[in-house]
C-alpha positions as CSV (number, residue, x, y, z in Angstrom):
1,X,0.0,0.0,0.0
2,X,1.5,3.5,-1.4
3,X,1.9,6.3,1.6
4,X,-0.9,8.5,0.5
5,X,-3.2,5.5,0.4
6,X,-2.0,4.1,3.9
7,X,-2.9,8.6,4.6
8,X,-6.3,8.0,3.3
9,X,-7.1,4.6,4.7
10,X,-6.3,6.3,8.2
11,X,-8.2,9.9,7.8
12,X,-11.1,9.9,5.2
13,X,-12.5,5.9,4.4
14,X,-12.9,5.9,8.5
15,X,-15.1,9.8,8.7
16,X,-17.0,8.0,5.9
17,X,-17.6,4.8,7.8
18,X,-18.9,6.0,11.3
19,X,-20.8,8.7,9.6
20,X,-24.3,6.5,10.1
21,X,-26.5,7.9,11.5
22,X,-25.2,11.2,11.8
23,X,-26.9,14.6,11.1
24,X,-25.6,16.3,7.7
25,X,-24.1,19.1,9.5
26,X,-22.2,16.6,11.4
27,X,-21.4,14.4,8.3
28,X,-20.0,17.4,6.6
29,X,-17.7,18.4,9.6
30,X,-16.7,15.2,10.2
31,X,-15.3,14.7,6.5
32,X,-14.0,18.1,6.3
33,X,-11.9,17.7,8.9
34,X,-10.4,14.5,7.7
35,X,-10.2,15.7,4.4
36,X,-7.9,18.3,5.7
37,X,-6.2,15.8,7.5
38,X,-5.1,13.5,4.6
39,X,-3.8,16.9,3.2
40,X,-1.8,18.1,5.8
41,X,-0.3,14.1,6.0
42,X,0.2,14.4,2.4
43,X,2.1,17.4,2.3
44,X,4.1,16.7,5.2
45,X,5.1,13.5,3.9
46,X,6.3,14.6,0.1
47,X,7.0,18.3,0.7
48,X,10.8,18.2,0.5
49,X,13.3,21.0,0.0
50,X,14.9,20.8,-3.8
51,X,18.2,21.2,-5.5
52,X,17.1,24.4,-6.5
């Protein structure tokens, strides 16, 4: 499994999965904030100073 999809299998397939029965407010927070998540992972993990 590549990094980014070990990022997402930890963040947003888990918001998605305990989102039953939640409000749509809630839903939408709850995915947001993993959303934001995976991009933070993601950019932490391949943002690297170049040559240049």
């Amino acid at each position: 499994m590549s990094p980014s999809s070990r990022t997402l299998s930890n963040t947003v397939i888990p918001a998605a999965r305990e989102s039953t029965g939640l409000g749509t407010e809630e839903l939408l927070t709850n995915l947001e904030a993993s959303i934001n998540q995976f991009s933070a992972n993601v950019k932490a993990k391949f943002t690297r100073e170049g040559e240049w």
